[in-house]
C-alpha positions in Angstrom: 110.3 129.3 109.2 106.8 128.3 109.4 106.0 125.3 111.9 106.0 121.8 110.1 102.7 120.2 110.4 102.6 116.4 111.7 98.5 115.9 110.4 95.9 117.5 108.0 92.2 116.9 107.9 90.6 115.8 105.4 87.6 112.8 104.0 88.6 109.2 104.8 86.7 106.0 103.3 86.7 103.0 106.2 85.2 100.4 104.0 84.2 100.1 99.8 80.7 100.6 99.3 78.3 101.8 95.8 78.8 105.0 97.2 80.8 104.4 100.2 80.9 106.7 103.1 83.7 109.6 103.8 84.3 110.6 106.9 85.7 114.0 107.9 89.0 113.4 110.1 92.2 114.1 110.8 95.3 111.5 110.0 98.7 111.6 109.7 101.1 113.1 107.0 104.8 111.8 106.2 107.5 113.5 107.9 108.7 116.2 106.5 112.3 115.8 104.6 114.4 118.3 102.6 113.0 118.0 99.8 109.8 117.9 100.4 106.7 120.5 99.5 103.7 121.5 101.8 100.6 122.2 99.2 97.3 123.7 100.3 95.1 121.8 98.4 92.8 123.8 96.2 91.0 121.6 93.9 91.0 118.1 92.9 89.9 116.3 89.9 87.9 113.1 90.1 89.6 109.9 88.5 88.2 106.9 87.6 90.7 105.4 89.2 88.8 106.9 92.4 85.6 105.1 92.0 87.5 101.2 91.1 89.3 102.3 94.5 86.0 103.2 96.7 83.9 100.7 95.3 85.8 97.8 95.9 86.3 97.3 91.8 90.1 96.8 92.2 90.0 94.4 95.4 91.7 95.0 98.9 93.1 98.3 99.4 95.2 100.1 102.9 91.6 101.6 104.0 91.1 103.7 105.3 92.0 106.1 102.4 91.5 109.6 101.3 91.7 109.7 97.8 92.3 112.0 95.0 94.9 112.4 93.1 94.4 115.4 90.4 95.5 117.8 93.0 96.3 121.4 92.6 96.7 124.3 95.0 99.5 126.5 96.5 103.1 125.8 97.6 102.9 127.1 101.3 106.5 125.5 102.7 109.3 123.9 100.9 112.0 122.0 102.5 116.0 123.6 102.7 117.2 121.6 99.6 114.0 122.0 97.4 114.9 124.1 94.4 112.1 122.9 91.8 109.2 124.6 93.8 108.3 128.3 95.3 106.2 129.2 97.9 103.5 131.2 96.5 103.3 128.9 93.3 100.7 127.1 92.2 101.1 123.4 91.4 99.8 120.7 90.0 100.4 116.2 92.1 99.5 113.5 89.9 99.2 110.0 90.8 102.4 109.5 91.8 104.4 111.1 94.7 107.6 109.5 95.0 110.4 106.9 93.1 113.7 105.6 94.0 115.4 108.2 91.3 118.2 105.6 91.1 116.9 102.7 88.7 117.6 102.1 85.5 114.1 103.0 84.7 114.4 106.4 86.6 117.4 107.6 85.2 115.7 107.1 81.4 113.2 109.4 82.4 110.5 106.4 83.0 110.0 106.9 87.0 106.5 105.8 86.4 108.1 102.3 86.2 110.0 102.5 89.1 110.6 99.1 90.0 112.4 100.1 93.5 109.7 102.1 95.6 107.3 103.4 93.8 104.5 105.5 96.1 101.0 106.9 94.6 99.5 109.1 96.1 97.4 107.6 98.3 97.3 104.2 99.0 101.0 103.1 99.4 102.7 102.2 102.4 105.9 104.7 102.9 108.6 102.5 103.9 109.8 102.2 107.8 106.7 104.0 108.3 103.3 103.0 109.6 101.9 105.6 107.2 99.9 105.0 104.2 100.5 107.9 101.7 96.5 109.8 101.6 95.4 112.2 98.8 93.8 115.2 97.4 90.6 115.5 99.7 92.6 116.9 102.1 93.4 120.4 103.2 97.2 119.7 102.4 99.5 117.1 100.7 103.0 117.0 101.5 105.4 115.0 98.9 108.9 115.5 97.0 109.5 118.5 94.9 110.3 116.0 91.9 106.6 115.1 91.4 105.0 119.0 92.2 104.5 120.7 89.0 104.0 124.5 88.0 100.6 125.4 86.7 101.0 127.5 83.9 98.9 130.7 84.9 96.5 130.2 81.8 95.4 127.2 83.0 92.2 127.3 85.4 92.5 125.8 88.1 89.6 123.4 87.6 89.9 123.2 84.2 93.6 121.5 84.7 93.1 119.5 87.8 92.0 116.5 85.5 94.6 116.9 83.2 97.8 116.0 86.1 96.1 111.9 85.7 93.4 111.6 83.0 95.3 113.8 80.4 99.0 112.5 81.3 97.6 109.3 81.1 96.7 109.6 77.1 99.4 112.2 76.0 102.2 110.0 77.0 101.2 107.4 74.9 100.6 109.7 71.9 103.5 111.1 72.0 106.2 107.9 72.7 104.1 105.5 70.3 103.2 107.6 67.0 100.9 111.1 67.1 104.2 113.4 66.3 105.1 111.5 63.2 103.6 113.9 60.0 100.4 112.6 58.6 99.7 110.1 61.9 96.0 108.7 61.8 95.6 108.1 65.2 92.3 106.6 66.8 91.0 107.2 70.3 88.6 104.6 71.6 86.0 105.3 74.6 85.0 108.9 74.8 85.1 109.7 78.1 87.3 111.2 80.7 90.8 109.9 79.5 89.3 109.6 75.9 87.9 112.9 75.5 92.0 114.4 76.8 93.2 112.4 73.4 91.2 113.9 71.1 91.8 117.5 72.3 95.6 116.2 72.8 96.2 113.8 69.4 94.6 117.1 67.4 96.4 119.7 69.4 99.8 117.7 68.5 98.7 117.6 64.4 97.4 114.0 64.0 94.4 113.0 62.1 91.9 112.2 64.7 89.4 110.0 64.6 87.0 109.2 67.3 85.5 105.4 68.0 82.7 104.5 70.3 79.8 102.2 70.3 77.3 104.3 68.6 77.1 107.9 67.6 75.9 109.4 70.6 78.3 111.1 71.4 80.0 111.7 68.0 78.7 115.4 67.9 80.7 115.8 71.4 83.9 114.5 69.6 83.9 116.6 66.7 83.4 119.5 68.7 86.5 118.1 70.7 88.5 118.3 67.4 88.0 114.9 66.0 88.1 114.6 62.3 86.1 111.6 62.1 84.2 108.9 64.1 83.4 105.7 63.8 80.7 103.6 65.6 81.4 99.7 66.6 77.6 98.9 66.5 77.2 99.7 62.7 77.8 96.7 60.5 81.2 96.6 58.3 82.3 99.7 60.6 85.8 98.6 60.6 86.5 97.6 56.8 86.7 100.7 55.1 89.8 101.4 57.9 91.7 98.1 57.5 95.3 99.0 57.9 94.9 102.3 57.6 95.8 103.8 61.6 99.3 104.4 62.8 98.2 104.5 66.7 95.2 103.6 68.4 94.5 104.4 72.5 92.7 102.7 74.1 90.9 104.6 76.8 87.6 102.3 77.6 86.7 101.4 80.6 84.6 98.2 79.8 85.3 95.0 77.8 81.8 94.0 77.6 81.4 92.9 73.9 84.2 94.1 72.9 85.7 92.8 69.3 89.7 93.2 69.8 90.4 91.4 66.8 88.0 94.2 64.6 90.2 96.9 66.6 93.3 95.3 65.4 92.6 94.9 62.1 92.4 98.7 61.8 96.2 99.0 62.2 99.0 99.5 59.7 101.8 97.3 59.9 103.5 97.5 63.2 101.1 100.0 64.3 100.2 100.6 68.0 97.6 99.4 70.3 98.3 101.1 73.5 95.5 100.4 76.2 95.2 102.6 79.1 91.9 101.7 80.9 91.8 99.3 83.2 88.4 97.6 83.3 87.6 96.0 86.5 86.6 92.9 84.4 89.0 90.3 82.9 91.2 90.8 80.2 90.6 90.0 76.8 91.7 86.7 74.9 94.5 87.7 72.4 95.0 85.3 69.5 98.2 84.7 67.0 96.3 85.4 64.3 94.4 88.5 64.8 98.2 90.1 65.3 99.8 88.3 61.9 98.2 90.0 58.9 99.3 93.4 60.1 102.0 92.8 62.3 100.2 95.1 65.3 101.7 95.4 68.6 100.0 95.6 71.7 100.8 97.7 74.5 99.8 99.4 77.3 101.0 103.2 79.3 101.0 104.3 82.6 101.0 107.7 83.5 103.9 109.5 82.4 107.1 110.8 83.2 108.0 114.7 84.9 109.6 115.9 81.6 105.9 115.1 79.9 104.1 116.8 82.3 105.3 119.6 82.0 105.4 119.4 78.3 102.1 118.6 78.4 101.1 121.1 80.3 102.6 123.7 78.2 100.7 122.3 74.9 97.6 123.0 77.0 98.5 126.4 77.7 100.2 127.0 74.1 97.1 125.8 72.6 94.6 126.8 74.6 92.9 123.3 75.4 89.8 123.5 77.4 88.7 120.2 78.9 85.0 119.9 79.6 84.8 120.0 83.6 82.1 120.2 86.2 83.3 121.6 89.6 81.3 119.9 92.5 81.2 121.4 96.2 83.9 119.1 98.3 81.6 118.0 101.2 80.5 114.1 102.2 77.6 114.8 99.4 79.6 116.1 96.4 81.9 113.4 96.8 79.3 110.5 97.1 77.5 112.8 94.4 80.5 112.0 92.2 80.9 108.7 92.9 77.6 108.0 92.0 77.6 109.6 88.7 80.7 108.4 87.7 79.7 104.7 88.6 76.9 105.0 86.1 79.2 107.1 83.3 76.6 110.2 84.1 79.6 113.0 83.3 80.8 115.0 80.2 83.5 114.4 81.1 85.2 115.0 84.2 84.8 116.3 87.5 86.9 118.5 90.0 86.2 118.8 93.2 86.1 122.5 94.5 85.2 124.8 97.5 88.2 123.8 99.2 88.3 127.3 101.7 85.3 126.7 102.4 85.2 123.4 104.4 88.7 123.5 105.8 89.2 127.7 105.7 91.5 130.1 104.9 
């Protein structure tokens, strides 16, 4: 049996700064239990999430932190009782990396909800522990075979990285809140690095896809992404000709800044679906009765996405060939504060993963 490793290296943030600075160092991993997976990290995708972390958009956080958490690389030790996972096989760690399994909301399949002890994957405190769970800019991860997923071997390795958080994060809500049923219109608002997975995901599941930004600059990227139509929110009457008309609309934007939510809503058929999953760093919206009462629309929200979806989800991807549009950057103190930096300013069609593992921490 290989020897049980009690630290990895990896690239730490101390403090939040616009970029911050990452430090090269070792810390500490969980101990090791039975059902635990080692993974030597590979790749890992670049989240918005991330950058709200770094920056200081989303307030106090267990600093210092290595984040990351579109991880994929190889299975190099599994514990005595692990039977989901091989060594040798290539997987895939979202943002997630442990629930209780117990709960009401585990047992339906909704361990995203967990309202027990729910760990991401870096960030959380692992309880009787005075670890903090750390993520994918790290030579290794080590978590429970329950949230390690197979890589189907069409899927490049960059290329997929970005799918286990922003593509999860948009095909769970497409598929629990309306894009399977024949003939679904579905919307997808913000074209960017969640909103650019649910037009290649909404299509590749047979909706009617229609894309809606601000203006049309990038509506030649969304039809080449599979959309059917687009619409642009700074052209005057936009939304009439669409009242009522849309079964699901996700919300993937990452700003509220002059944002009309009662024109959104008023595209909606009756008890049609508004399912946000950005999370703006700025206040929410004001919601009022009467925008929701002509329509009857419901307002929701998604987060992440259960095991069983993931790998569904990764097998549409592979079944359909999906091909995200990725940069790889060098890992390395300057790719990642490149990153930062041009993800702060939305400088990214439209995601980025984080390669070159072997060559800063070796073979």
């Amino acid at each position: 049996m290989p020897s049980i490793p009690t630290e990895t290296e990896g690239f730490q943030v101390d403090t939040p700064g616009v970029p911050p600075d990452f430090n090269r160092r070792s810390f500490k991993l969980k101990a090791a239990d039975d059902y635990d997976v080692d993974i030597k990290i590979e790749a890992c995708g670049v989240c918005g999430s991330d950058v709200h972390t770094v920056t200081g958009g989303w307030g106090k956080q267990n600093f210092p932190l290595c984040v990351g958490h579109e991880i994929v690389g190889r299975a190099v030790r599994v514990g005595p009782k692990v039977t989901l996972v091989k060594v040798g096989q290539r997987v895939g760690v979202g943002a997630q990396v442990y629930s209780c399994g117990e709960c009401k909301q585990c047992k339906e399949e909704n361990e995203t909800y967990c309202q027990v002890n729910l760990i991401n994957t870096y960030g959380s405190p692992w309880p009787g522990t005075d670890i903090v769970s750390q993520g994918g800019h790290a030579a290794y991860i080590r978590t429970n075979e329950y949230w390690v997923f197979p890589i189907p071997e069409s899927l490049p390795t960059a290329a997929v990285a970005p799918m286990l958080c922003a593509g999860l994060t948009v095909y769970s809500p497409l598929v629990r809140h309306g894009a399977l049923k024949k003939g679904a219109k579905v919307g997808i608002v913000g074209i960017g690095g969640i909103g650019h997975f649910g037009i290649l995901f909404a299509k590749a599941l047979g909706a009617e896809v229609w894309a809606i930004s601000r203006s049309r600059t990038k509506e030649a990227d969304a039809r080449a992404l599979g959309a059917d139509g687009f619409l642009a929110t700074n052209e005057e009457g936009w939304a009439a000709p669409h009242r009522c008309t849309f079964d699901l609309i996700v919300n993937c934007a990452n700003s509220i800044d002059n944002f009309d939510l009662a024109a959104y809503l008023s595209l909606m058929d009756v008890h049609g679906r508004w399912i946000s999953v950005g999370m703006p760093e700025e206040a929410g919206q004001t919601v009022r009765a009467q925008d929701l009462a002509s329509n009857g629309v419901l307002i929701g929200a998604s987060h992440l996405g259960s095991r069983r979806e993931m790998l569904d989800m990764l097998k549409l991807a592979a079944d359909k060939n999906i091909k995200p549009w990725v940069e790889e950057i060098q890992l390395g103190e300057t790719g990642l504060k490149e990153v930062i930096t041009r993800l702060k300013k939305g400088d990214v069609r439209y995601r980025f993963t984080l390669t070159g593992y072997d060559e800063v921490f070796g073979q």
